[in-house]
C-alpha positions as CSV (number, residue, x, y, z in Angstrom):
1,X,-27.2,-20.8,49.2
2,X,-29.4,-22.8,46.9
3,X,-27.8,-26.3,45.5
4,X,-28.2,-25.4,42.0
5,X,-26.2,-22.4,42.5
6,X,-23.2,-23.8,43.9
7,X,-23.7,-26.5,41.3
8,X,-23.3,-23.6,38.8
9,X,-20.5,-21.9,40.7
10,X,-19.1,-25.3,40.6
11,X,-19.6,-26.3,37.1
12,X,-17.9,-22.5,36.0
13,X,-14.9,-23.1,38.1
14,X,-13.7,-26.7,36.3
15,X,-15.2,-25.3,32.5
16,X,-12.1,-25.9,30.7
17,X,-11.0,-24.0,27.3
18,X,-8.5,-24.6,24.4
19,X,-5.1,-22.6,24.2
20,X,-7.2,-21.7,19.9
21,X,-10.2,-19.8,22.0
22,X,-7.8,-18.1,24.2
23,X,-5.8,-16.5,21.8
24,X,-8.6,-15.3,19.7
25,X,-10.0,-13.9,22.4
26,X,-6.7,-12.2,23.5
27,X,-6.3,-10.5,19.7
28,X,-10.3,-9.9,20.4
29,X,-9.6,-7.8,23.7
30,X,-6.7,-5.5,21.4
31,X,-9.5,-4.5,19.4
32,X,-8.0,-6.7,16.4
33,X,-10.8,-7.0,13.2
34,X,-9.0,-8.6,10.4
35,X,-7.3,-11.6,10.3
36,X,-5.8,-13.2,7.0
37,X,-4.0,-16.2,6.3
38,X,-3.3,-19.7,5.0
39,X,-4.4,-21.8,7.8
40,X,-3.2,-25.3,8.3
41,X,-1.7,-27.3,11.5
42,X,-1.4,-26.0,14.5
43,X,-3.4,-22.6,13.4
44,X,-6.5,-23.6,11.7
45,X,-8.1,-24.0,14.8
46,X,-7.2,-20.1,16.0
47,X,-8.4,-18.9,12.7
48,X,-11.8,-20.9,13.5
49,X,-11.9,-19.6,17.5
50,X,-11.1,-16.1,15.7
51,X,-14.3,-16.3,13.8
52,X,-15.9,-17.8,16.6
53,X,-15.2,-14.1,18.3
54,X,-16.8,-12.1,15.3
55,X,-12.9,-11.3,13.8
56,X,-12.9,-11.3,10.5
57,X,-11.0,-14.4,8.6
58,X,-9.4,-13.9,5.1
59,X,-8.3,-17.0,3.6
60,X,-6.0,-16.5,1.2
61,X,-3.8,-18.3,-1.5
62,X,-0.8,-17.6,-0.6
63,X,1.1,-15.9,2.7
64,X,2.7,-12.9,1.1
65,X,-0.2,-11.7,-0.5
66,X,-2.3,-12.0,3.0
67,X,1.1,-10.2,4.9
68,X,0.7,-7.6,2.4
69,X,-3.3,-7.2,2.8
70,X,-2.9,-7.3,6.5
71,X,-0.5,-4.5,6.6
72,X,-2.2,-2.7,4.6
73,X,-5.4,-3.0,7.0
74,X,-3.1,-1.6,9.7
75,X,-2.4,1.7,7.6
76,X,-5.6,2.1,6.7
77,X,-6.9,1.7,10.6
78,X,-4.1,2.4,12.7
79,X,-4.5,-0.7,14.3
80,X,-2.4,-4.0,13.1
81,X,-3.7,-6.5,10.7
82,X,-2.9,-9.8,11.9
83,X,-1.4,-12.5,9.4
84,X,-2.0,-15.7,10.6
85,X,0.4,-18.4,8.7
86,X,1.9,-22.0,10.2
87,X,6.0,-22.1,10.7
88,X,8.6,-23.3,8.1
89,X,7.4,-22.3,4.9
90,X,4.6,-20.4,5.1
91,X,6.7,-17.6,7.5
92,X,9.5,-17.5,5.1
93,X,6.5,-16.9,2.7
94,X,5.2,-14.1,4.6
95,X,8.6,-12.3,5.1
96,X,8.3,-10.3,1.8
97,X,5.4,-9.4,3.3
98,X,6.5,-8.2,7.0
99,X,9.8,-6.4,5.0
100,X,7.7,-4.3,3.5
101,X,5.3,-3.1,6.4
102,X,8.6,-2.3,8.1
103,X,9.6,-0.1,5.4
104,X,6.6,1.6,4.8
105,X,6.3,1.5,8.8
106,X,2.4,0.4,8.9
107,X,1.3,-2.0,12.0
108,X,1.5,-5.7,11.5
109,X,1.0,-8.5,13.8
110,X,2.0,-12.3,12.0
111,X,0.9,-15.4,14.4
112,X,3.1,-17.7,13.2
113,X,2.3,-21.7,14.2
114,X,5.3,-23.9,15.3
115,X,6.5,-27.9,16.7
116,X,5.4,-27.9,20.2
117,X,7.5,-27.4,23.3
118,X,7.1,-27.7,26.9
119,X,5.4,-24.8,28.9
120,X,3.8,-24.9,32.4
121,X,3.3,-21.3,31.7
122,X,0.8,-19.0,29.9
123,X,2.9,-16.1,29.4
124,X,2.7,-16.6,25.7
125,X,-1.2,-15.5,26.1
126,X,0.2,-12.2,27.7
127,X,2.5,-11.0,24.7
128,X,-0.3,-9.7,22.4
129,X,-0.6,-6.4,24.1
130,X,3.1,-6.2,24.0
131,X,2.9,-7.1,20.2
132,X,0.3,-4.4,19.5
133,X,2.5,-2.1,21.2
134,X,5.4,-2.6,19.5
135,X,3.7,-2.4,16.3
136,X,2.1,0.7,16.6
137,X,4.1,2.8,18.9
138,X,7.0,5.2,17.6
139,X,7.9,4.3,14.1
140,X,5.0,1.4,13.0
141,X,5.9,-1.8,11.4
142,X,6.0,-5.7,11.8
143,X,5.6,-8.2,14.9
144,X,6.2,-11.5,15.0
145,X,4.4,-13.9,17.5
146,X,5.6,-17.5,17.6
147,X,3.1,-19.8,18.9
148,X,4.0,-23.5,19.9
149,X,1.7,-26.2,18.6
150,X,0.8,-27.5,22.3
151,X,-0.2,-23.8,23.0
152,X,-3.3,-23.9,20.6
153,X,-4.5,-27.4,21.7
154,X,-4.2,-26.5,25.6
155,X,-6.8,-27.2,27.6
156,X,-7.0,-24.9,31.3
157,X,-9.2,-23.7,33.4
158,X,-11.4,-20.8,32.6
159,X,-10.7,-18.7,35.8
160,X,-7.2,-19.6,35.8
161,X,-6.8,-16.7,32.4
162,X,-6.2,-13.4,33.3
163,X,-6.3,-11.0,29.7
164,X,-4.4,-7.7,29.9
165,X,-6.4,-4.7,28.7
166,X,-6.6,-3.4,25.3
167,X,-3.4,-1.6,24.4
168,X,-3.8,2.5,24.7
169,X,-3.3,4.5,21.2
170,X,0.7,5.6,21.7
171,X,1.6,9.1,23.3
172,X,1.2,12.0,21.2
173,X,4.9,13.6,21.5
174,X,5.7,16.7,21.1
175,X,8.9,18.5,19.7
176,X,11.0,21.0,22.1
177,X,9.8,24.6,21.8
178,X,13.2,25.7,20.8
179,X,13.3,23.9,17.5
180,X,9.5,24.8,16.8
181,X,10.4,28.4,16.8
182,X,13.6,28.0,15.0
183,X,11.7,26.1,12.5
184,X,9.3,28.7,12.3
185,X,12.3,31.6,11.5
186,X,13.8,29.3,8.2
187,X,10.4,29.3,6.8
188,X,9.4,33.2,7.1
189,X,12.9,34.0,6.0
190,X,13.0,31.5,2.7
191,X,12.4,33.1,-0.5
192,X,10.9,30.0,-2.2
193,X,9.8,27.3,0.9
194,X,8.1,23.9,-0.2
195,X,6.4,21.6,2.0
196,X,6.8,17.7,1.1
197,X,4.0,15.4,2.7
198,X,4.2,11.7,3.9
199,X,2.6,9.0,4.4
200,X,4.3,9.6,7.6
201,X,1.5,12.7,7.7
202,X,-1.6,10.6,6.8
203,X,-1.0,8.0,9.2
204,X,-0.8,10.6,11.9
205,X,-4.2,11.9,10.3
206,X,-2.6,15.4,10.6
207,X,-4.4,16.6,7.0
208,X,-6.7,19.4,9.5
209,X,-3.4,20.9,10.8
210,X,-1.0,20.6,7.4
211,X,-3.6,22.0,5.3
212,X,-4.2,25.2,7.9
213,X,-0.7,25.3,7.6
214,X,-0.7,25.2,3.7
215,X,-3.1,28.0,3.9
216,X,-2.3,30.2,6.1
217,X,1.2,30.7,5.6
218,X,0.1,30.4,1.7
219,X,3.0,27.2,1.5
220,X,3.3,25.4,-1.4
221,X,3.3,21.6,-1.2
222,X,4.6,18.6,-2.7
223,X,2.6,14.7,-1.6
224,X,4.6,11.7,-1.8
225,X,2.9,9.1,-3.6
226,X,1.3,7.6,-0.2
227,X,1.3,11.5,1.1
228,X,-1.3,12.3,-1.5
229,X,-4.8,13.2,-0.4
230,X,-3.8,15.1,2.9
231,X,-4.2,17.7,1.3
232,X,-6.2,17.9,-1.7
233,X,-4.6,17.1,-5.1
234,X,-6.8,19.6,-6.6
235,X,-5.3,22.5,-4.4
236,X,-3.7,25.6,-6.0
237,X,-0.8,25.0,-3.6
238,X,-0.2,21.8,-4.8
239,X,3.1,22.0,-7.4
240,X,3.1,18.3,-8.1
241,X,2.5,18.9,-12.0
242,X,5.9,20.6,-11.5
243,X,7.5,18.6,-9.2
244,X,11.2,18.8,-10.8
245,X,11.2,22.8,-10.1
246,X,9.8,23.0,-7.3
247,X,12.6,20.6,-5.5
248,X,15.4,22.5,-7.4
249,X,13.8,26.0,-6.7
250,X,13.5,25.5,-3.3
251,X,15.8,27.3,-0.7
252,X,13.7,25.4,2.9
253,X,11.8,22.4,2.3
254,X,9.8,20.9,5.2
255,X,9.5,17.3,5.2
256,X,6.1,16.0,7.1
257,X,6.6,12.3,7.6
258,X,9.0,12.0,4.6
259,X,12.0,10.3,4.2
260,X,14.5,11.5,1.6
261,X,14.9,8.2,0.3
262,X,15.2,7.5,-3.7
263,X,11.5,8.7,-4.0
264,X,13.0,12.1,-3.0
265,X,16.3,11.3,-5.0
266,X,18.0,11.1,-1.3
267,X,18.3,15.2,-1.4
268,X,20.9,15.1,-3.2
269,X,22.1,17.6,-6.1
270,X,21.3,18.0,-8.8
271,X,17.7,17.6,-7.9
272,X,18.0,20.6,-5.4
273,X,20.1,23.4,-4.4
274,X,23.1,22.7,-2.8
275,X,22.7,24.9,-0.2
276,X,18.8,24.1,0.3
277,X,18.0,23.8,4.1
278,X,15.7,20.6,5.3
279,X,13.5,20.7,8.3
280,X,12.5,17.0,9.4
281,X,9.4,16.7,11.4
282,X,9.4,12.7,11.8
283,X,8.1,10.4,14.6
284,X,11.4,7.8,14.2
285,X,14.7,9.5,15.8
286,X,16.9,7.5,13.0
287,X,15.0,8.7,10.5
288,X,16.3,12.3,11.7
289,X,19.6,13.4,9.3
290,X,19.7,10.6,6.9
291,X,21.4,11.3,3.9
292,X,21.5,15.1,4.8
293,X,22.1,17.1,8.0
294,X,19.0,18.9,8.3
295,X,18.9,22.9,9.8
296,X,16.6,22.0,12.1
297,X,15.0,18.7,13.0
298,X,11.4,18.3,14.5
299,X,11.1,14.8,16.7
300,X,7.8,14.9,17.3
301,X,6.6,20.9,-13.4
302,X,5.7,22.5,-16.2
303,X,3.9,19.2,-18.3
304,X,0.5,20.1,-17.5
305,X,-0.6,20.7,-20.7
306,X,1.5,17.9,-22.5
307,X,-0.3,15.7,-20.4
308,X,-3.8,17.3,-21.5
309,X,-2.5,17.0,-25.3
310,X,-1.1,13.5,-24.5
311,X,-4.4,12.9,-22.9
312,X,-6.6,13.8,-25.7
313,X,-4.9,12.1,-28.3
314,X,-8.0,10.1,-30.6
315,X,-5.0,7.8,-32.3
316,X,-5.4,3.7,-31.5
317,X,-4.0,1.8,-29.8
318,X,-4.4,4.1,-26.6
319,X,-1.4,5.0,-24.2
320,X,-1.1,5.5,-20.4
321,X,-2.5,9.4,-20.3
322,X,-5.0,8.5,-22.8
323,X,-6.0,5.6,-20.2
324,X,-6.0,7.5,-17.0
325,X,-7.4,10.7,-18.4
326,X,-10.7,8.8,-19.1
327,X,-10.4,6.8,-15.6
328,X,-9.8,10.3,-14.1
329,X,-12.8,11.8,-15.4
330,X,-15.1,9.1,-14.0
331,X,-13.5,8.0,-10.9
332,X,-15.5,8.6,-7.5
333,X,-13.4,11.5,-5.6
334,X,-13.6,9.3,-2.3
335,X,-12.5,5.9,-3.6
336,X,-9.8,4.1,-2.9
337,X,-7.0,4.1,-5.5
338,X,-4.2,1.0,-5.4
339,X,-1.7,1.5,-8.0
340,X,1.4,-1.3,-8.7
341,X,3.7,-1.6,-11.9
342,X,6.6,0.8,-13.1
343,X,5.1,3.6,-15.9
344,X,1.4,2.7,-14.7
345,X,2.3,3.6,-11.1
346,X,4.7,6.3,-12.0
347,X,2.8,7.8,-14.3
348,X,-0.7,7.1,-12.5
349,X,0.3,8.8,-9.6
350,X,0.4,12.5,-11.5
351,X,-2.8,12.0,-13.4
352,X,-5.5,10.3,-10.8
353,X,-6.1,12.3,-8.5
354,X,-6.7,12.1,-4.7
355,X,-8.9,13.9,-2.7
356,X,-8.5,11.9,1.0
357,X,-5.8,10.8,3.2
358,X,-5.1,7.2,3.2
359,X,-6.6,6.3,0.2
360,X,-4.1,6.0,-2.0
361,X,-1.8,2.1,-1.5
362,X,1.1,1.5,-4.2
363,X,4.4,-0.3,-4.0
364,X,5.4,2.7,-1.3
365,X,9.3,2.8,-0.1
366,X,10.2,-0.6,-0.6
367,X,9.4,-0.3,-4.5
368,X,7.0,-4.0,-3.5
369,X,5.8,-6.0,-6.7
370,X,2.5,-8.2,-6.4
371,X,1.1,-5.9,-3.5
372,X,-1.7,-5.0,-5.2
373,X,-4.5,-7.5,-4.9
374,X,-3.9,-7.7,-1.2
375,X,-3.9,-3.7,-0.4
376,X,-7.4,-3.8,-2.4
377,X,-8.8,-6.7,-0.5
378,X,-8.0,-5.0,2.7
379,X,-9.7,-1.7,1.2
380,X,-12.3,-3.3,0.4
381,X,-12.8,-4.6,3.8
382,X,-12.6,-1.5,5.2
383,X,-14.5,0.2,3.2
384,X,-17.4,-2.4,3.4
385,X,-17.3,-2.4,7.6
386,X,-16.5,1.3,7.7
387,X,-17.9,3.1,4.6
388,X,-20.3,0.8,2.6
389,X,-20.8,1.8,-1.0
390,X,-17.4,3.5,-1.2
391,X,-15.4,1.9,-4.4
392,X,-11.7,0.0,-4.4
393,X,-9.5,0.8,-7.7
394,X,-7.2,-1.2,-8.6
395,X,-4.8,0.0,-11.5
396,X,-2.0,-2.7,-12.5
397,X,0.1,-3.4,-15.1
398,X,0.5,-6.7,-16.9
399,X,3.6,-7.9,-15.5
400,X,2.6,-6.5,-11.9
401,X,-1.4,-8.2,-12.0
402,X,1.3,-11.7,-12.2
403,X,2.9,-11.3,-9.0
404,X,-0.5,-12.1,-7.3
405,X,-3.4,-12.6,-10.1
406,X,-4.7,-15.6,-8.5
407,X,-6.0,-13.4,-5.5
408,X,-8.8,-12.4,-8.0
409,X,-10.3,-15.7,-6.8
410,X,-10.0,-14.5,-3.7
411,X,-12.2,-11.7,-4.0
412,X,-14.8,-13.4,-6.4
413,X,-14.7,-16.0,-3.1
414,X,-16.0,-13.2,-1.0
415,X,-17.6,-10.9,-3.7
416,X,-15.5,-8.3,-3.2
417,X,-16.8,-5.2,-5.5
418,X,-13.6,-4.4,-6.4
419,X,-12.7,-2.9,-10.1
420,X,-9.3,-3.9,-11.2
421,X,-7.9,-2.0,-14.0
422,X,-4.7,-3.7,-16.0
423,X,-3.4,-1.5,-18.2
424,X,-2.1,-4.0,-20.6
425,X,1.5,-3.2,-22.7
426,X,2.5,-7.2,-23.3
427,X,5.5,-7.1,-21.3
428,X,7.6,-4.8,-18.2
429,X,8.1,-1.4,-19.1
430,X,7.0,-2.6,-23.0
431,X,6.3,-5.1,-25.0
432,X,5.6,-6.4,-28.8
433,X,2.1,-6.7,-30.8
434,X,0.8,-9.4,-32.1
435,X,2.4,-9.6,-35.3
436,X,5.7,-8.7,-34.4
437,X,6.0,-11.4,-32.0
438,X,4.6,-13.9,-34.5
439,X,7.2,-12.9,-37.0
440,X,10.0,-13.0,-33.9
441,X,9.5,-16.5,-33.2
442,X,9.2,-17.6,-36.9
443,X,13.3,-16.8,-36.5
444,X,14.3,-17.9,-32.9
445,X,12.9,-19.5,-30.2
446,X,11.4,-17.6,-27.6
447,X,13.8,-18.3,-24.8
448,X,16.7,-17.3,-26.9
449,X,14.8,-15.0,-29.3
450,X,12.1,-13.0,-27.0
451,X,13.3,-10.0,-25.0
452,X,13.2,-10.8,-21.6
453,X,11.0,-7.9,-21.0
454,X,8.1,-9.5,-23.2
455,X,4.8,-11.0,-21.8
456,X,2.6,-12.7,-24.0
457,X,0.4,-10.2,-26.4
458,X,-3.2,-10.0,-26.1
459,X,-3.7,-12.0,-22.9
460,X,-7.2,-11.7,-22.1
461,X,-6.8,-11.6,-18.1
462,X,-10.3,-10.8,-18.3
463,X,-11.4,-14.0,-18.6
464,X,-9.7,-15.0,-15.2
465,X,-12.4,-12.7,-13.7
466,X,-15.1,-14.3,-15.6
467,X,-13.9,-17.9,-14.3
468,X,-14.4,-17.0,-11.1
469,X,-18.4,-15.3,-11.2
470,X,-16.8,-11.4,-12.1
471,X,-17.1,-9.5,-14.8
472,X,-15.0,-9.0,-17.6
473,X,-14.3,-6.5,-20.0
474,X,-11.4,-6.8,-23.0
475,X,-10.9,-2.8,-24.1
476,X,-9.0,-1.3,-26.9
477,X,-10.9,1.8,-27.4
478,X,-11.8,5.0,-25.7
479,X,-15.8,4.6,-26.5
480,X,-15.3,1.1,-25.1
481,X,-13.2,2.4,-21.7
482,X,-15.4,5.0,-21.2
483,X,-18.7,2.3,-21.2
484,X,-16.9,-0.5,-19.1
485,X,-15.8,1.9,-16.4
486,X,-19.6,3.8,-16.4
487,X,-20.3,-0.3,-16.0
488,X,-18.5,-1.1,-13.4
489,X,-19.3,1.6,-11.2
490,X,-22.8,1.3,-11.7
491,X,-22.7,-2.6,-10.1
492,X,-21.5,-2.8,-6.6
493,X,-22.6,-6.8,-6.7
494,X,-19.7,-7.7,-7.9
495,X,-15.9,-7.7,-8.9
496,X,-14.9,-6.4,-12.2
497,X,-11.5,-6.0,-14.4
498,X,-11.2,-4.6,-17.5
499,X,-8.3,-5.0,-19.5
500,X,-6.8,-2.2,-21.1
501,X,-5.1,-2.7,-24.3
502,X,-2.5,0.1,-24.6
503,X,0.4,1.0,-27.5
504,X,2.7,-1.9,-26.3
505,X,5.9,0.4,-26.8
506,X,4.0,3.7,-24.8
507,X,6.2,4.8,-22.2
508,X,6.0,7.9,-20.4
509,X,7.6,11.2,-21.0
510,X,11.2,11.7,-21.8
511,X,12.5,13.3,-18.9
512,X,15.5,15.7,-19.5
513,X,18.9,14.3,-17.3
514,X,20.0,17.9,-15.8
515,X,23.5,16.4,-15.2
516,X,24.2,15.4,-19.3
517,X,21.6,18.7,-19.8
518,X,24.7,21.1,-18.8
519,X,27.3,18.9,-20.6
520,X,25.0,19.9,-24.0
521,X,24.2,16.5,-24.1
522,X,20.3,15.1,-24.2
523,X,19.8,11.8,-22.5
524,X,17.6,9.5,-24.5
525,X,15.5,6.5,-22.9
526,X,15.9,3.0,-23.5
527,X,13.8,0.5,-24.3
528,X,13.8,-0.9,-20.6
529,X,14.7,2.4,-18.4
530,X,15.7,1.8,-14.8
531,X,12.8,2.7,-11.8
532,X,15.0,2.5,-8.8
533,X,13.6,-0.2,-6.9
534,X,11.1,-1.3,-8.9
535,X,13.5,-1.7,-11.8
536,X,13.1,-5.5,-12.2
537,X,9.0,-5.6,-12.4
């Protein structure tokens, strides 16, 4: 053999490599895209070896908002986002963030950088496929990977690293014969059946299957708020606009990836029958009979026209259905839609529309504030890699664009074409004009004085946009909605928000209390009406 080959051969065997580029190139080999972060000792140098690799890097500002936009990535992909944050702190940061993937069971992967301890071994290399797995497989949610300081700044040999293969898509599982066909028997012999659809359903990508099922067996159908798009909003089966009677006419309702949890109202009368049979078709065995005992478990309203009249309403300042009937008319019917805040998600979610799965991201089960700049960064992303040209909404309140308005530097930092949309009350739940809160503080001061549901009136976040190279529009018409939005759309070179001045005491809809309904007494709403989970933002 030639000296110059051995010399090679040679050279190849002693070619040393740091712990950084081995660890990248592990979360390379599980076919892992997206990183985000807030780098700093021991991890900068794995978010640099990531890069390195062609993964993309996020830096963010802060480690919730990059848990939550890396979770998000995992829904959208079925493979996990990985958040990449150092120990201490910036974990404890990111545990908002990991609490709710695990709620809304989306696959997460945080790389977490510690003090360094002492390992002859390299079986920390080996727990990536492991991670990946236990991320994605059964009920999806968060992983945690702790790696030691002295890990990333190892030095070893080349030959002496051994990566395990990419980790397989899980099983598909089926459910036992038995219960399909007794399934099958409760829904021919219901008089009014309903269908309810998870997110559960659209990360399983079973919208070809549901909506066969939908029209076949001519089934009406109900989408959570992360359900919708699996099947078309704009269906004739679809009974969202009554969504009250439907769940209290219903004798069998079907849940697809759906848990009955206070979205649902938990199953519970009065919001449906008492004798109303459930059949659970779920992927997680514990998510089988809670709340209720199901009749058969599966492992494996009339305001339409209010909201028109509510819609069209020509008086100033504009409310919520004014707002979203004129987003509605111009929104793209494949775009991304991230919603966040208590009446503009609740009452966002019955007027835009959907028309794909996994394209609608809000504050899902675990009812999360200050998701929403992070969902549309990792939108974004995906839709940039995987669908150029497709648009990322985001609709916010005031109070909720807080929880994580710095991000909007984020996305200006890597032109981002997102159009953020605050739909601006001056407070949670309501708030107070101008003048009224001049002539409040002429009396008290405002920490004695100011409801403590009150923002600041008129606050031109706008001009946060503008700081940072986007565009910014301040709204307070219809004319001047309808010309920002045609705008926006029209320029995919750059971010946008345009802040949306609304009626700072709109609300939405009274909503008639059935229970104090049959006592012959009418429930009336107060100025800061509970949201279940969401009732504090």
């Amino acid at each position: 053999m030639p000296e110059s080959n051995l010399a090679e051969r040679s050279d190849r065997s002693e070619e040393q490599v740091s712990g950084a580029k081995v660890i990248a190139q592990a979360l390379k080999t599980q076919n892992v895209e997206y990183m985000f972060g807030v780098v700093g000792i021991p991890v900068t140098e794995i978010a640099v070896a990531a890069q390195e690799l062609g993964i993309r890097y996020i830096g963010m500002r802060n480690e919730q908002a990059a848990c939550y936009a890396a979770s998000a990535v995992g829904y959208l992909t079925g493979r996990p986002g990985v958040c990449l944050v150092v120990s201490g702190p910036g974990l404890i940061h990111a545990l908002g963030g990991m609490a709710n993937a695990n709620m809304n069971c989306w696959p997460l992967i945080v790389i977490g950088g510690s003090s360094e301890r002492s390992q002859e071994t390299m079986g920390a290399f080996q727990e990536f496929p492991q991670a990946v797995r236990s991320s994605i497989y059964g009920r999806p949610g968060a992983c945690y990977v702790d790696i030691p300081a002295d890990f990333v700044t190892l030095q070893m040999n080349v030959n002496s690293i051994k990566y395990k293969e990419c980790c397989m898509p899980p099983p598909v599982s089926m459910a036992e014969t038995s219960a399909v066909c007794m399934a099958a028997s409760v829904i021919r012999n219901a008089r009014q059946p309903l269908l309810i659809i998870g997110k559960g359903a659209a990360y399983a990508h079973a919208e070809e299957s549901i909506r066969k099922l939908v029209e076949q067996c001519k089934l009406p159908f109900l989408p959570t708020p992360m359900g919708k798009g699996v099947v078309p909003d704009n269906h004739p089966n679809c009974v969202s606009a009554a969504r009250s009677r439907a769940l209290q006419s219903a004798d069998v309702i079907v849940l697809f990836g759906a848990r009955l949890n206070w979205i649902l109202h938990f199953g519970l009368p009065p919001r449906y029958q008492p004798d109303v049979k459930f059949i659970q078709v779920d992927i997680c065995a514990e998510e089988l009979g809670n709340n209720v005992r199901p009749a058969v478990t599966l492992l494996g309203d009339i305001n339409a026209v209010t909201k028109q009249e509510l819609a069209s309403k020509k008086s100033l300042p504009m409310n919520y259905y004014t707002v979203f009937y004129h987003v509605q008319e111009q929104l793209p019917r494949d775009c991304f839609v991230v919603s966040e805040g208590a009446n503009t998600m609740d009452i966002g979610r019955t007027v835009l529309q959907n028309y794909l799965p996994r394209h609608r991201l809000d504050a899902g089960t675990f009812g999360t504030m200050g998701v929403g700049l992070g969902f549309a960064i990792a939108a974004a992303l995906v839709a940039k890699d995987r669908n150029p040209g497709k648009r990322v909404i985001c609709v916010e309140g005031d109070s909720a664009f807080g929880f994580s308005g710095m991000e909007v530097e984020t996305i200006c930092r890597y032109n981002l074409p997102i159009i953020l949309l605050i739909v601006n009350n001056n407070g949670i739940y309501q708030g107070f004009d101008t003048d009224s809160w001049k002539e409040m503080l002429k009396c008290e001061d405002a920490t004695t004085g100011a409801p403590p549901i009150c923002l600041l009136p008129d606050s031109h976040y706008e001009q946060i946009m503008a700081a940072f190279g986007g565009k910014g529009y301040f709204v307070q018409t219809p004319e001047e909605l309808q010309k920002s939005l045609r705008q926006t759309l029209e320029d995919t070179t750059k971010p946008s928000l345009i802040n949306i001045m609304i009626e700072p005491q709109a609300t939405r809809k009274a909503q008639v209390n059935i229970a104090k309904q049959k006592e012959g007494k009418a429930s009336t709403p107060s100025l800061a009406p509970s949201r279940g989970l969401c009732k504090h933002f």
